[in-house]
N, C-alpha and C positions, 0 to 999 in steps of 0.2 A: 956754305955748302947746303943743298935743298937737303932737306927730311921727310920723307913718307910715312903714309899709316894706309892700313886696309881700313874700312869702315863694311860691316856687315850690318844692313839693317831689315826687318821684315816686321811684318805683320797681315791684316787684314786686308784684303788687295778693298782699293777701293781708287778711283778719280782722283790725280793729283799728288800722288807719293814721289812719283819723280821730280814732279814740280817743286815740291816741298823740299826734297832732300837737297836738290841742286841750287836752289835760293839758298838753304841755309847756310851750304859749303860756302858759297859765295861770299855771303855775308860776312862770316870767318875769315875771308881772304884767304880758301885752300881754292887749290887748282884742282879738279878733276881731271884726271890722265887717263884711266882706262876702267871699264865699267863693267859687268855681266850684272844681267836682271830676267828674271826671270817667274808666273806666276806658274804656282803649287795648286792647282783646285785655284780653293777659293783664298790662298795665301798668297803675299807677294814677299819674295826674297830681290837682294841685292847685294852686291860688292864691287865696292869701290877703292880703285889707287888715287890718294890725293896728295898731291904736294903742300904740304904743312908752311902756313906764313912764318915769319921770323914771332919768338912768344908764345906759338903754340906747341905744346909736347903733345903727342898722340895720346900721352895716356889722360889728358883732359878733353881733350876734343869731344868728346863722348858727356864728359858732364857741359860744353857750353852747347851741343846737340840739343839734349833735354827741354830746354823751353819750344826750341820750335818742330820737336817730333811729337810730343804729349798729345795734343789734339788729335792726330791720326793715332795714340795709343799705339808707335813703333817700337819694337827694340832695338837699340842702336850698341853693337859692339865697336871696340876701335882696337887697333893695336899695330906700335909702329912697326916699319919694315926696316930690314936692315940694306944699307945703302947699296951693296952692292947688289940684292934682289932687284930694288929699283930702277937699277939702270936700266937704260935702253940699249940693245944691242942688236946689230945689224943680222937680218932673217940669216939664218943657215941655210946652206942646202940643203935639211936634213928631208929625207923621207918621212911624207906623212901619209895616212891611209884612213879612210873612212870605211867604219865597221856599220854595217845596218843588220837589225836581229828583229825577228818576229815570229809571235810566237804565244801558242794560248802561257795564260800567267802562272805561274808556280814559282812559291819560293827559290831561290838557289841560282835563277839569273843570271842578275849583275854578279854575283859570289864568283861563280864559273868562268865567265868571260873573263873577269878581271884578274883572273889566279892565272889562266892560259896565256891572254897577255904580258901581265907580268910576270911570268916565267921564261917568256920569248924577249925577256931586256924590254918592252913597249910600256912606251908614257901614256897614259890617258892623257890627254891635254884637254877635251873638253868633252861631254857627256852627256845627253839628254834621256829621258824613261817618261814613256807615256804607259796607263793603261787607256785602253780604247774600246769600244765595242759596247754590247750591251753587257746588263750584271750577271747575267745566265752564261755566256761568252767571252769574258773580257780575254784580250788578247793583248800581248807586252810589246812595247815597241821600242826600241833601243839604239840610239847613233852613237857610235863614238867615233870619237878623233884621236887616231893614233901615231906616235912616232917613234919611228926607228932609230938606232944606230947606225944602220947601214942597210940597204936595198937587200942586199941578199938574203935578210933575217925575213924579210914575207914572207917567202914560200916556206918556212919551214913551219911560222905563223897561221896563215893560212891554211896546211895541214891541219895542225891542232884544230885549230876553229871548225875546219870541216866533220874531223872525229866530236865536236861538241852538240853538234848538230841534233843526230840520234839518240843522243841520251839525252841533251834538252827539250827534246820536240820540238824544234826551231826548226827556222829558215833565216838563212844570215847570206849576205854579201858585202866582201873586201875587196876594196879597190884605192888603188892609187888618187893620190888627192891630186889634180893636176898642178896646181898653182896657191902658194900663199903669200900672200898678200896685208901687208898693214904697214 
């Protein structure tokens, strides 16, 4: 039976952390299966699902990591997954909707969106926050990716979001994700 781990590693964004991590995995004889990466400023994050060789527990992966992250000075977390997280399972139909927010920056943002969402049953499934603008201006920028239980639950969604509007000083629009795919 295959065994997974997430691997969370970051540090200082520079040239060749991808290169680096994907040689190492390799090296190890893990599979890479699915990835988000992402840089912070001047930080670089990532996480990774890998298929663990026969030999290796997730909770060492992390110390045979260490010789070849040190140089880039990464932190590398690991921790295995449990199998049936792992699995692959065929798309749903489920309703997804892409949420976009903007809006000058003030604390309480993401806190808001994410309380209104998750009160309307919605998954965040993926999420991005820029600030933009100049320092005098900075303005928030916010995508998510959201999914439903069931269609019907938008417009009630949707409402909320609109009532968030006013008292965030935002501009936001939800819409139907047409098509997913992987």
């Amino acid at each position: 039976m295959d065994h997974f781990a997430i691997v969370t590693a970051f540090g200082q964004d520079r040239p060749g952390i991808v290169a680096l991590m994907a040689d190492s995995l390799y090296r190890l004889g893990c599979n890479i299966e699915d990835t988000c990466m992402t840089r912070l400023r001047g930080e670089f994050t990532m996480m990774l699902m890998v298929r663990l060789p026969e030999g290796i527990a997730a909770e060492e992966l992390g110390q045979r990591l260490t010789p070849y992250t040190t140089p880039l000075d990464l932190a590398v977390l690991c921790r295995a997954m449990p199998d049936q997280a792992a699995t692959r399972q065929t798309t749903l139909d489920v309703p997804t909707f892409m949420l976009s927010v903007y809006g000058a920056d003030h604390p309480g943002i993401v806190a808001q969106v994410a309380r209104t969402v998750a009160q309307h049953n919605g998954n965040i499934t993926d999420m991005n926050t820029r600030v933009v603008g100049s320092g005098e201006l900075p303005i928030y920028v916010m995508v998510l990716e959201i999914q439903l239980q069931e269609a019907q639950q938008a417009d009630q969604l949707r409402q909320a979001l609109e009532q968030l509007k006013p008292l965030l000083g935002v501009d936001l629009t939800f819409r139907p994700l047409e098509s997913v795919t992987f």
